[in-house]
Backbone bond lengths (Angstrom), bond angles and torsions (degrees), N, CA, C in turn:
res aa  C-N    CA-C-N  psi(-1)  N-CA   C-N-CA  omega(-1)  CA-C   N-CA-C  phi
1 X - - - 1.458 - - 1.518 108.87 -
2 X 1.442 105.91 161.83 1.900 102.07 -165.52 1.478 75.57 -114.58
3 X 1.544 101.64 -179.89 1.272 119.26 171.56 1.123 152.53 -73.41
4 X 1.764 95.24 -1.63 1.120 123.88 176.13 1.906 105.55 -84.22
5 X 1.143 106.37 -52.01 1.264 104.47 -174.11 1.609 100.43 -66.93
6 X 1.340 147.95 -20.61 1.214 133.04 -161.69 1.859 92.57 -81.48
7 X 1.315 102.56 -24.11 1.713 88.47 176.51 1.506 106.61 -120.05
8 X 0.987 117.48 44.36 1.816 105.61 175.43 2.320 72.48 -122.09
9 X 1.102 152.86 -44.97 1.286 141.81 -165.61 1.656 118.96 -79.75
10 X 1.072 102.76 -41.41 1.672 101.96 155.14 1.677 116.40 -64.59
11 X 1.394 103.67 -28.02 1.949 84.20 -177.45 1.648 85.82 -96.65
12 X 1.297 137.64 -9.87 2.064 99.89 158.31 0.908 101.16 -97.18
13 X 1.532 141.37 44.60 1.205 120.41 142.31 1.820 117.88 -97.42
14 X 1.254 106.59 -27.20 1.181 111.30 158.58 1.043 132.22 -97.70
15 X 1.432 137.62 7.42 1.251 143.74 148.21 2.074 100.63 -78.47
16 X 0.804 121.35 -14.70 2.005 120.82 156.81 1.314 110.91 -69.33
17 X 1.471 109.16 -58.78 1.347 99.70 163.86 1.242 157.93 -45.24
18 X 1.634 92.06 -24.70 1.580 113.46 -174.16 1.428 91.95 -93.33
19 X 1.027 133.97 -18.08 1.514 143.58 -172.90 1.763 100.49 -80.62
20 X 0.935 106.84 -70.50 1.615 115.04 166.64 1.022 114.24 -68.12
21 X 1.238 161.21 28.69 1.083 147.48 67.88 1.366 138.54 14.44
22 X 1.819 101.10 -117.44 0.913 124.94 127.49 1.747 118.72 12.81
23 X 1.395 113.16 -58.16 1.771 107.27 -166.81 1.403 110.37 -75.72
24 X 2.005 91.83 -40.38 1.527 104.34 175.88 1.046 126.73 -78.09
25 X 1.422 128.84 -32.01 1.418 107.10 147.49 1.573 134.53 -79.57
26 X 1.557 140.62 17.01 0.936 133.11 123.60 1.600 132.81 -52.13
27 X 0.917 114.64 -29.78 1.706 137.19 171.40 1.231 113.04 -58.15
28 X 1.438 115.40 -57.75 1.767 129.88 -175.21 1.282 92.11 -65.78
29 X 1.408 148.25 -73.70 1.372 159.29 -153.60 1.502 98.07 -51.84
30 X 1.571 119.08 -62.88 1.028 111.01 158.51 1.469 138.35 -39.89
31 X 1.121 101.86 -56.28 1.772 97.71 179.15 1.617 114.90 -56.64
32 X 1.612 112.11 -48.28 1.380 114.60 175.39 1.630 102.78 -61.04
33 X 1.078 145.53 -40.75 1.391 143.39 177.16 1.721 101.35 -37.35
34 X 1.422 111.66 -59.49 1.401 137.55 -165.17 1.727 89.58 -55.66
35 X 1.192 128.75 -45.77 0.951 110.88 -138.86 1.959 111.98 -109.49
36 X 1.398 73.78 -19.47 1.904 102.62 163.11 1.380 97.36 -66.05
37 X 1.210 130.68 -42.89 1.821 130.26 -165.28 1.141 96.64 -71.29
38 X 1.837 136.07 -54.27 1.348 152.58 166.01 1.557 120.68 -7.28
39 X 1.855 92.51 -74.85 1.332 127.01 156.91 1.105 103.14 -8.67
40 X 1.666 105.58 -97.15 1.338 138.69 -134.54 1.794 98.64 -83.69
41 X 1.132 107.18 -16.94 1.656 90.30 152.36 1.285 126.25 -97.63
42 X 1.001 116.28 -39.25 1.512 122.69 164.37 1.464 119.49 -27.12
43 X 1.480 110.71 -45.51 1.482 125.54 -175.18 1.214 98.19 -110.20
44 X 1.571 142.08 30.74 1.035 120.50 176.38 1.428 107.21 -80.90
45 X 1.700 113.85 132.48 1.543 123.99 179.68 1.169 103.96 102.99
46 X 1.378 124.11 14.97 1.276 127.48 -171.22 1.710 104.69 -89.54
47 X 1.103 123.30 128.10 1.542 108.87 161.57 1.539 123.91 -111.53
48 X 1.530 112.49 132.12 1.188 140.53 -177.96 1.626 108.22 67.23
49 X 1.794 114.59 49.79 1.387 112.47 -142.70 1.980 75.18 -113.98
50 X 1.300 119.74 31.22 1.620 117.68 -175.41 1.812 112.91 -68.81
51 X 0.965 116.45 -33.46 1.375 119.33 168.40 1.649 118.54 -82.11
52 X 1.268 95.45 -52.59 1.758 88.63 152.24 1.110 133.17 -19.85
53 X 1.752 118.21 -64.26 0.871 130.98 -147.92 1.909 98.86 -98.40
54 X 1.182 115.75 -19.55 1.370 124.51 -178.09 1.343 99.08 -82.48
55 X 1.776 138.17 -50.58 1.523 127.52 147.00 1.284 125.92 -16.91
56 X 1.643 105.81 -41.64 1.818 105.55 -152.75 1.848 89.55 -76.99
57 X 1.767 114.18 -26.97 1.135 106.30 -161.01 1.802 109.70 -98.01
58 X 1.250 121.22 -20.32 1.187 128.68 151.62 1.285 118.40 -44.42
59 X 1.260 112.62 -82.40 1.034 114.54 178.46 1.570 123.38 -39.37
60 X 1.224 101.17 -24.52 2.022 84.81 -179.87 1.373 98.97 -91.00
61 X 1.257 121.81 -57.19 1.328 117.22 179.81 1.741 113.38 -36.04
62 X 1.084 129.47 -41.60 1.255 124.34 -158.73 1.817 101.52 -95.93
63 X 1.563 103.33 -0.76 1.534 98.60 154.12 1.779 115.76 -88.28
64 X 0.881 107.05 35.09 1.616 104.77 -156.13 1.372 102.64 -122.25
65 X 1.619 97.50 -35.77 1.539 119.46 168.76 1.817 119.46 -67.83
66 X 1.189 96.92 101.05 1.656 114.50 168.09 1.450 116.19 -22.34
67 X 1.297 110.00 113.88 2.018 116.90 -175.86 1.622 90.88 -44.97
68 X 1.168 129.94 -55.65 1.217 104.20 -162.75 2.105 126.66 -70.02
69 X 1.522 80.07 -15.27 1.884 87.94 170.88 1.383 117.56 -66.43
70 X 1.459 109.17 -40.63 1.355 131.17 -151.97 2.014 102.42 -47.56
71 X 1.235 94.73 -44.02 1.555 79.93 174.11 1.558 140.34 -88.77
72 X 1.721 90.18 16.15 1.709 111.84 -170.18 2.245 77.76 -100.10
73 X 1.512 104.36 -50.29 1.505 99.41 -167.40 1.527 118.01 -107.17
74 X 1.036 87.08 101.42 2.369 85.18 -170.05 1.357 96.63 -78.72
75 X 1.043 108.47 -154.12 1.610 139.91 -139.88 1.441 97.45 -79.32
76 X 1.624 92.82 -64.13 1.727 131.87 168.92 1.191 133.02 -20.67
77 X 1.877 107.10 -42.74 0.809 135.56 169.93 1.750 125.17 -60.74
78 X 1.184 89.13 -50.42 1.420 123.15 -165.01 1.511 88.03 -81.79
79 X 1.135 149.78 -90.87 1.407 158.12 165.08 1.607 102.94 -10.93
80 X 1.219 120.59 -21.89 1.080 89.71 -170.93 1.901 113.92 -127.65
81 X 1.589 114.61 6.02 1.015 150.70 127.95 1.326 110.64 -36.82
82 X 1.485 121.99 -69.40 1.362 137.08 160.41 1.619 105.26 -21.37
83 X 1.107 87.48 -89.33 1.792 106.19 -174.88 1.551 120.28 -53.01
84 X 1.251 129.85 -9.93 1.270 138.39 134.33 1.411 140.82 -46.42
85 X 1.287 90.69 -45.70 1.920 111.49 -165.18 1.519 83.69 -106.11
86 X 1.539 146.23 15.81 1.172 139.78 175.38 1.666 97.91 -100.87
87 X 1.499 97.54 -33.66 1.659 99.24 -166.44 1.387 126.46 -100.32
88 X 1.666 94.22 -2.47 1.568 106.69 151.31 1.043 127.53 -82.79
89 X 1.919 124.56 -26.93 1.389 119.72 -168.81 1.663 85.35 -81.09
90 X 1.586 120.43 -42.54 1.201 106.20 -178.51 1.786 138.57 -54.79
91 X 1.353 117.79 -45.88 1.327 120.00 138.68 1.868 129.52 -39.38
92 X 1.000 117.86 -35.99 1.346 130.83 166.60 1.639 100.71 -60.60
93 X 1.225 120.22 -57.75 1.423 119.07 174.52 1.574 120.68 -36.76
94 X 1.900 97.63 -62.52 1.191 99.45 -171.95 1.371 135.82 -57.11
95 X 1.842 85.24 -48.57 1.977 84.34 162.67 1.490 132.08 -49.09
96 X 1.721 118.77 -24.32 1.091 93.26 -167.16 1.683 99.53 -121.98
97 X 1.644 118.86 33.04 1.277 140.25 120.53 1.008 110.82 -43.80
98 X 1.534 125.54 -99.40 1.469 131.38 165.36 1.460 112.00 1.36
99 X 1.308 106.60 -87.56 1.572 122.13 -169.69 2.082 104.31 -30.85
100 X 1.682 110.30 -51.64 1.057 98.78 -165.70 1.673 101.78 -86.25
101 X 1.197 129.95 -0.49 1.687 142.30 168.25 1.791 95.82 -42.99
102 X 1.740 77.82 -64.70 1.942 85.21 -156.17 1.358 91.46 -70.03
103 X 1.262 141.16 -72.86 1.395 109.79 -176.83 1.136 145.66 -17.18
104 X 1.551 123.21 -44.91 1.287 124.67 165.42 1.600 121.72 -63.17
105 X 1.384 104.45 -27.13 1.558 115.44 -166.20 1.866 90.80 -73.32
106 X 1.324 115.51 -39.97 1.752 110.83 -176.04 1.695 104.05 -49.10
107 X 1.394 120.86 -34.28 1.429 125.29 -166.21 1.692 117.65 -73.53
């Protein structure tokens, strides 16, 4: 092998990775998205039902997780994945609250 090939096969092996990645965590985000929406109707009218509703979504997700993962990925894990991808859709909200605020305020 020349020297070219000793580095053109190590970088697709991590350019796969970054690919798989990448898919799988688009996937997870999604599912927790799915399941935050779940939630939040489920409990809609609920008051101060925020942990509740972070249970309702743990908890399913972390049935989803393979018995044999389960002790590589606890609860913890999952909860707190959760609570991430909660505070992006939530920031995502605000900006584009905002966005339609100031619009009205131009009128």
């Amino acid at each position: 092998m020349n020297m070219l090939e000793y580095l053109v096969y190590p970088a697709l092996v991590i350019a796969i990775y970054v690919i798989k990645y990448f898919a799988t965590n688009a996937k997870v985000k999604e599912m927790v998205a799915y399941w935050i929406k779940e939630a939040e109707e489920t409990y809609v009218g609920a008051i101060d039902a925020g942990h509740t509703k972070q249970g309702y979504v743990v908890d399913h997700l972390y049935s989803m997780v393979p018995k044999y993962l389960q002790p590589v990925i606890s609860k913890d894990n999952i909860t707190e994945i959760v609570q991430r991808t909660f505070l992006y859709i939530e920031n995502y909200a605000d900006q584009q609250l905002d966005k339609v605020i100031d619009k009205i305020g131009k009128y």
